[in-house]
Backbone bond lengths (Angstrom), bond angles and torsions (degrees), N, CA, C in turn:
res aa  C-N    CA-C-N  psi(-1)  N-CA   C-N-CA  omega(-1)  CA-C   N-CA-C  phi
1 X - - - 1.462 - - 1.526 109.79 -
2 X 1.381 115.31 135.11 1.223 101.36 150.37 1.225 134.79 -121.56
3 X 1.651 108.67 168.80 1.522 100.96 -150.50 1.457 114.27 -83.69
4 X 1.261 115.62 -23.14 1.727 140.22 -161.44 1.537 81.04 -46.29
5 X 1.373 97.72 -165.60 1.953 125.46 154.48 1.061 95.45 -116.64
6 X 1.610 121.87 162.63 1.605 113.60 175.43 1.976 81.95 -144.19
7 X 1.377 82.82 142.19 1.420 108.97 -159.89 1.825 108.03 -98.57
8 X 1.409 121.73 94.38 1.551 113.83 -175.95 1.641 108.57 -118.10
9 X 1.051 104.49 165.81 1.680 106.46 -167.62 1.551 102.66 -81.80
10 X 1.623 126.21 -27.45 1.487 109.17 -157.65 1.547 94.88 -149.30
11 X 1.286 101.77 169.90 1.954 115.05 -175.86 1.434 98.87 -62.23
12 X 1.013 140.71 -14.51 1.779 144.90 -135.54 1.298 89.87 -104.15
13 X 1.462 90.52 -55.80 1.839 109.87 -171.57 1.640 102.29 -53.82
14 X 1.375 127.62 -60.29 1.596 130.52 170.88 0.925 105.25 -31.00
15 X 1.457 124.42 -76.18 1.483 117.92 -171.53 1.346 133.69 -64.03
16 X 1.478 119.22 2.69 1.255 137.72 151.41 1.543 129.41 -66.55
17 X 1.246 115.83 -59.28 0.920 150.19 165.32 1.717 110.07 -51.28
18 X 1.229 122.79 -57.70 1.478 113.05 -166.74 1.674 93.71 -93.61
19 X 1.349 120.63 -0.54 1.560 106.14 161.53 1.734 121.77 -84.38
20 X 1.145 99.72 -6.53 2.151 131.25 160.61 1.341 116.85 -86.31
21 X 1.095 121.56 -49.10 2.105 123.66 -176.90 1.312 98.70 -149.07
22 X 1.333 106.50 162.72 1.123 148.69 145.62 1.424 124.50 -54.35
23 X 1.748 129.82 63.61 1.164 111.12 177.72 1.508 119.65 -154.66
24 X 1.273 126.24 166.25 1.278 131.28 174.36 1.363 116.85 -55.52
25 X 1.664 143.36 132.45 1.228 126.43 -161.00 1.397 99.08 -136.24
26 X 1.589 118.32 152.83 2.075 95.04 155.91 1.649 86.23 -138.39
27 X 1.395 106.45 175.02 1.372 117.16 -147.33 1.913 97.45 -131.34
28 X 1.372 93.48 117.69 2.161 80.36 -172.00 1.598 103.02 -80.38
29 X 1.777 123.20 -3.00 1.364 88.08 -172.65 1.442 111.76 105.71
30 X 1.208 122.02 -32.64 1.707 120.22 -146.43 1.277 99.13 98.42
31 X 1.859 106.53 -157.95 1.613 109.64 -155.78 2.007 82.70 -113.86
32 X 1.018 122.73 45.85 1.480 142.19 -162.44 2.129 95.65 -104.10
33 X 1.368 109.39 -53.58 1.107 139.73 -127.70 1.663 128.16 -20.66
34 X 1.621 88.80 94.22 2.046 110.85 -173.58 1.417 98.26 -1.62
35 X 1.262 116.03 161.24 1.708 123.58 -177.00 1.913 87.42 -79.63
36 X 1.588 104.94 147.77 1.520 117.65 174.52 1.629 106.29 111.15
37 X 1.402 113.01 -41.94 1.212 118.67 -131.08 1.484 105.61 -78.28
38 X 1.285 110.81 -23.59 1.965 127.11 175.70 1.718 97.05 -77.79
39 X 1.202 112.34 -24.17 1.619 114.20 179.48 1.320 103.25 -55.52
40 X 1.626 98.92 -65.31 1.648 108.05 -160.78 1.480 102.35 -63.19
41 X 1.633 121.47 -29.17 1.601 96.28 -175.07 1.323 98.35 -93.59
42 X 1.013 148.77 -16.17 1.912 128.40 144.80 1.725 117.07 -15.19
43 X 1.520 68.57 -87.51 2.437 86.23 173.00 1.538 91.89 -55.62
44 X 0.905 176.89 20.63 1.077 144.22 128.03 1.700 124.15 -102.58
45 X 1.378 112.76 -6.01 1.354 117.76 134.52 1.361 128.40 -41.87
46 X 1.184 95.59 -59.64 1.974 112.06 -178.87 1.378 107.18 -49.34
47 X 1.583 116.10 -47.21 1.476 139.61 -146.13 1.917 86.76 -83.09
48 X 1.402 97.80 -76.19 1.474 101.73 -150.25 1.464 116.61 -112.70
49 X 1.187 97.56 -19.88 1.561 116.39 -160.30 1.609 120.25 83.10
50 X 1.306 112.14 128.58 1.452 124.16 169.11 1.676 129.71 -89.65
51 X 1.784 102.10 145.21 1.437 96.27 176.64 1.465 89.20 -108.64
52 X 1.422 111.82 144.56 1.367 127.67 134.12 1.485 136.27 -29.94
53 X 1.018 147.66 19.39 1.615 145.28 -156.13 1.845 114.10 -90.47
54 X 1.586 89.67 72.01 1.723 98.91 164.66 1.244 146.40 -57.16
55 X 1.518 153.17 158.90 1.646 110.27 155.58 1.609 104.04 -77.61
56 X 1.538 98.46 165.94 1.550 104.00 -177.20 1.792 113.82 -89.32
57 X 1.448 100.01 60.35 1.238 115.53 169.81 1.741 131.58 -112.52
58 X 1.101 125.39 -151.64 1.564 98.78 179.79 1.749 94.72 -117.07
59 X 1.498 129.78 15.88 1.286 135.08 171.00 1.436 106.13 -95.20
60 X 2.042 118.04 -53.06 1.408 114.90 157.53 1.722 118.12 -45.99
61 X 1.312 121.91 -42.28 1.660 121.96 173.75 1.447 85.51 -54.15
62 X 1.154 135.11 -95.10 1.043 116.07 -145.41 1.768 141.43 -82.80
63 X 1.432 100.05 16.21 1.538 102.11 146.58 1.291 112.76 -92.06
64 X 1.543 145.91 -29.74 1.441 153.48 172.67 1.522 80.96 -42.11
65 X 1.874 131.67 -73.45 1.223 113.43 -140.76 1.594 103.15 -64.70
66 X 1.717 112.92 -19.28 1.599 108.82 -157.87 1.624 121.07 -73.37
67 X 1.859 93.33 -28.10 1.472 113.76 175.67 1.326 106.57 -71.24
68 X 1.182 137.21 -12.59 1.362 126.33 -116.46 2.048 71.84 -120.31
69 X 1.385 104.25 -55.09 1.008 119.39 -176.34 1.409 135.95 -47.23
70 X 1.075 90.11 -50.84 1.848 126.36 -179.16 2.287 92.32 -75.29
71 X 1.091 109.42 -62.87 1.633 114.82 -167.17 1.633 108.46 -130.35
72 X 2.244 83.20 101.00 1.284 100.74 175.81 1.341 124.84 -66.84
73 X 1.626 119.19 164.45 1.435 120.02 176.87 1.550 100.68 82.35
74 X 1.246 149.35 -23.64 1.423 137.83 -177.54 1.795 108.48 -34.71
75 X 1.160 123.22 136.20 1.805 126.22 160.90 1.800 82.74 -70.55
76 X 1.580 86.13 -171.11 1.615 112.13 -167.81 1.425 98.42 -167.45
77 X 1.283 115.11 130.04 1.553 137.74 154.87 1.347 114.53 -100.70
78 X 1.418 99.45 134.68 1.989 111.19 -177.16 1.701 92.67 -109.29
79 X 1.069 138.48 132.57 1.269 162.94 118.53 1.586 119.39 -63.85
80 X 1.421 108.13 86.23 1.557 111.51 175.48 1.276 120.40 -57.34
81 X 1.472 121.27 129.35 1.636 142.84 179.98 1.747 107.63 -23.11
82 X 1.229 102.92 -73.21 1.520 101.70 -169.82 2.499 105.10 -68.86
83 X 1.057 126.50 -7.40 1.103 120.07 153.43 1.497 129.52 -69.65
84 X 1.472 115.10 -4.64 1.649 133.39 -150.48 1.181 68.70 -115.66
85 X 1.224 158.68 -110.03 1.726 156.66 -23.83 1.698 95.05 -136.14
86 X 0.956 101.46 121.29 1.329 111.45 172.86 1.883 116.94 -136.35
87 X 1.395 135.94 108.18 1.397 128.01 -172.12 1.472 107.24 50.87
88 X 1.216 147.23 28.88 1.080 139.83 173.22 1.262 107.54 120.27
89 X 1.293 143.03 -36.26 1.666 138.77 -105.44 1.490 81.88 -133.13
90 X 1.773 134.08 147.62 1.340 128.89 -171.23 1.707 90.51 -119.09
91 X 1.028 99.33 145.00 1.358 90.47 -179.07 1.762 117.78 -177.92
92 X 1.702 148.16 115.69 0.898 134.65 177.67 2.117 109.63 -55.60
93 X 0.911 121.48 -9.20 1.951 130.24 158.07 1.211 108.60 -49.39
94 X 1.165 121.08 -39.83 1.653 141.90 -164.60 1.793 120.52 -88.39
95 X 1.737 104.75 -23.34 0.694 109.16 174.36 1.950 135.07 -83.95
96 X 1.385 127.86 133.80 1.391 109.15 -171.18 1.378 117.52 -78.92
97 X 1.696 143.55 152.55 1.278 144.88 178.84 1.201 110.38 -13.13
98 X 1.472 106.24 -72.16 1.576 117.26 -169.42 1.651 100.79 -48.31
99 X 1.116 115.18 -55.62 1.883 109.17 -163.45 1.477 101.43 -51.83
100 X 1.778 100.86 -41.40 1.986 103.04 -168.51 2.035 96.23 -63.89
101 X 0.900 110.43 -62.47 1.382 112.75 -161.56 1.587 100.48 -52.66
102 X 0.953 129.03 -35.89 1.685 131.77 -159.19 2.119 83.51 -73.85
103 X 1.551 100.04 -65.36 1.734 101.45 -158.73 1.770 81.76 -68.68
104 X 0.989 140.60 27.67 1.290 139.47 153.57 1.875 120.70 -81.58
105 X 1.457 103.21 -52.42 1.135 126.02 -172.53 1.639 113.25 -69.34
106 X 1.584 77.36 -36.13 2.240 75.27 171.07 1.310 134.55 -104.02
107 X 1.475 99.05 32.49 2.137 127.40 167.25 1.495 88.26 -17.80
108 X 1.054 103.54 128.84 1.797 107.55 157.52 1.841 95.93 -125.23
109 X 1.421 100.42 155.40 1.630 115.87 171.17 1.015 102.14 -103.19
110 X 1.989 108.48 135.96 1.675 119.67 158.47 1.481 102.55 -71.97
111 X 1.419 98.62 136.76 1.653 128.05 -171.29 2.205 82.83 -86.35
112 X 1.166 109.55 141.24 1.320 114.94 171.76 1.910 97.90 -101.41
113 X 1.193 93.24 -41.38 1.731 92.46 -179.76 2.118 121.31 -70.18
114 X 1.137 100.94 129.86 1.354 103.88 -179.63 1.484 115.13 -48.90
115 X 1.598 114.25 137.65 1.380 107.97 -166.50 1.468 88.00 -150.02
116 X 1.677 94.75 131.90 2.163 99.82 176.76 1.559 91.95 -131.72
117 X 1.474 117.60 77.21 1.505 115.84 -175.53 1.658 98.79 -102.42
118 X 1.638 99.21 -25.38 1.326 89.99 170.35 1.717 114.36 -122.47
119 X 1.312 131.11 163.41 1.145 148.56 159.55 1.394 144.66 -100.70
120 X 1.306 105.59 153.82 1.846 99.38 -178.92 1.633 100.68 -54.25
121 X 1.463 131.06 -49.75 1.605 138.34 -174.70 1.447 100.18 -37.40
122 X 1.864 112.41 -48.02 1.871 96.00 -172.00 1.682 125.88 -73.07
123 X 1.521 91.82 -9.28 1.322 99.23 171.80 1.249 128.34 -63.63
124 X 1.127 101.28 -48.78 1.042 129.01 -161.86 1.933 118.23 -75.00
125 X 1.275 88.73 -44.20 1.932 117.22 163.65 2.023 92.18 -68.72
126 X 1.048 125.09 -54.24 1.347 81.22 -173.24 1.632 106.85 -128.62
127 X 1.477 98.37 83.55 1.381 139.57 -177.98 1.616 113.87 19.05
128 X 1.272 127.47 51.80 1.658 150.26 -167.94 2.072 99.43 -104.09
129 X 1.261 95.70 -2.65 1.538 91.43 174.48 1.623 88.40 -178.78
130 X 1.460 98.22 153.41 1.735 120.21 178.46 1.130 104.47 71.46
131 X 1.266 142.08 34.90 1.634 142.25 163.89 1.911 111.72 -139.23
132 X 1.059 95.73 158.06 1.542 84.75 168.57 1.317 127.65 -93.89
133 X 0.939 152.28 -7.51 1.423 141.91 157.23 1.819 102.82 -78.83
134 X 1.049 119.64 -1.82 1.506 121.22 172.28 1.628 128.86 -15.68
135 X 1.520 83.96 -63.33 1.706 104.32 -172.56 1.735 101.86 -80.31
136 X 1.222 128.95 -8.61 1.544 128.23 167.34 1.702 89.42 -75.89
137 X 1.352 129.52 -57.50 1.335 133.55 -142.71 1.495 103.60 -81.57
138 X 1.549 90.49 -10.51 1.966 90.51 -176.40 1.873 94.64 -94.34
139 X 1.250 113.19 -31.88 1.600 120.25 155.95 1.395 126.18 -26.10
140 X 1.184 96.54 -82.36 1.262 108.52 179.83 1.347 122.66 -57.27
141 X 1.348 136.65 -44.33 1.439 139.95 161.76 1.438 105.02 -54.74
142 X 0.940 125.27 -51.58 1.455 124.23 -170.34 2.126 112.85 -57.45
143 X 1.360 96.74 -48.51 1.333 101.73 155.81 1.940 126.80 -29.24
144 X 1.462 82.90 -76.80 1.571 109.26 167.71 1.163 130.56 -33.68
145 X 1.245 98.80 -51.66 1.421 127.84 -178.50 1.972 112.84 -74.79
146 X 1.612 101.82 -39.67 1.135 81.51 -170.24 1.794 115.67 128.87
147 X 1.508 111.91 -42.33 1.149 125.75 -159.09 1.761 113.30 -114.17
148 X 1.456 106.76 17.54 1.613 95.07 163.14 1.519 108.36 74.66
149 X 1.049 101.05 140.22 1.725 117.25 165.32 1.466 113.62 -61.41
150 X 1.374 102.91 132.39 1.825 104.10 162.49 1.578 111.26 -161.79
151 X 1.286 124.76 153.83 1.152 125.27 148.01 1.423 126.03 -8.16
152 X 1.190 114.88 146.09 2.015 118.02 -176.63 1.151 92.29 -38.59
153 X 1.493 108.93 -75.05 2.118 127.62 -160.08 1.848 98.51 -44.14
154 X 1.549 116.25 -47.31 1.774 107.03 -166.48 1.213 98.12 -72.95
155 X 1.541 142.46 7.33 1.857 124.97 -128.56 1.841 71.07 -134.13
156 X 1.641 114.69 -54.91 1.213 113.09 178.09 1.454 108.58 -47.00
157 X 1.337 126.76 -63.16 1.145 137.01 162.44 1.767 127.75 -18.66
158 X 1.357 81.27 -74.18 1.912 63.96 171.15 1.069 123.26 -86.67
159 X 1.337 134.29 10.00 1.156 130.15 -169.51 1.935 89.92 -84.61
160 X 1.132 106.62 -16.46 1.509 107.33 -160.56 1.198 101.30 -89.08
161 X 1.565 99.33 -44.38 1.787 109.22 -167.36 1.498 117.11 -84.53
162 X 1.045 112.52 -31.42 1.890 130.16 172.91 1.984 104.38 -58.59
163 X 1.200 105.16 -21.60 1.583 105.23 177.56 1.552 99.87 69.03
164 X 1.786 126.93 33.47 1.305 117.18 131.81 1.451 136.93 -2.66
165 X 0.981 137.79 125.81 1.472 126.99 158.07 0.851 128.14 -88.14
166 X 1.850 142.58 164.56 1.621 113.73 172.43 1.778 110.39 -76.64
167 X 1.535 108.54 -17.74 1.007 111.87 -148.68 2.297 83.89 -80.22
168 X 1.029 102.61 -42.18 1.661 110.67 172.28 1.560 121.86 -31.80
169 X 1.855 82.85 -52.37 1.811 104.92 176.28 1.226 109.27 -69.88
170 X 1.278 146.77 -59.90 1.235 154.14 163.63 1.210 109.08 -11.67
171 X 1.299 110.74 -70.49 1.567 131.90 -163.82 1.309 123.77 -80.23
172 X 1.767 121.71 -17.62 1.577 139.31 150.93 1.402 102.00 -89.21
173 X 1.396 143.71 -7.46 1.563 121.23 146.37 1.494 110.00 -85.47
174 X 1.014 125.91 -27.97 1.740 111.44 156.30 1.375 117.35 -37.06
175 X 1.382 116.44 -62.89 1.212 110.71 -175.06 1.334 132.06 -65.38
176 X 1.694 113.69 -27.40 1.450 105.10 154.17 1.332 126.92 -89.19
């Protein structure tokens, strides 16, 4: 079980999800989110602590950034693109137990404190931007890692804010 709340946009998503864990859930609705609903994941920050669990789309990005914003300290679950994908449609609904429970296991915490452990230079040294297979290579680590696909600028980003290690980074560019 876990103890957190884990935070999903739609009913689909619940029933995905609790066929993977054991856990308390609240539902935003979409990026709509019914009047109350930023309340309850506040109080349940306070209460239990919240996960983040978006789809890995740019509508899930952007309720992750809205919660994220509004109620500090939230963890975050990445659900990689091609585990979501079902007939077209992106979606953590789409995803099977194993994929939910695994992007379960690698919760990372937003760091509130400013962190420059990494740089545009490491990207760049081990080819995560300015090459073409780049955006696969920023994929694949991100998987690994824990923290979802994004753009160079979001990839710098969480690598900073997720509380990465170098020794983490090191060792998920080994593997690809």
């Amino acid at each position: 079980m876990i103890k957190e709340i884990i935070v999903v946009e739609g009913k689909d998503d619940v029933t995905a999800v609790k066929r993977a864990v054991d856990a308390e859930l609240i539902t935003t609705g979409g990026f709509g989110f019914p009047k109350g609903v930023m309340e309850r994941i506040k109080s349940a920050q306070k209460r239990k602590g919240v996960i983040i669990f978006t789809d890995p789309d740019f509508a899930g990005e952007k309720i992750r950034k809205k919660i994220a914003a509004e109620v500090p300290g939230c963890k975050h679950a990445f659900l990689p693109r091609e585990e979501a994908k079902k007939d077209g449609d992106i979606g953590i609904e789409n995803a099977t137990p194993k994929s939910i429970l695994a992007a379960l296991e690698k919760v990372r915490t937003e760091s509130t404190d400013k962190r420059d452990e990494f740089k545009q230079v490491d990207l760049i040294r081990n080819g995560l931007i300015g090459n073409e297979d780049a955006s696969i290579r920023r994929d694949e680590l991100g998987k690994i890692l824990g923290i979802g696909y994004g753009n160079a600028k979001q990839f710098l980003n969480r690598l900073n804010n997720y509380g990465v290690t170098r020794e983490e980074f090191v060792q998920a560019l080994d593997r690809i």
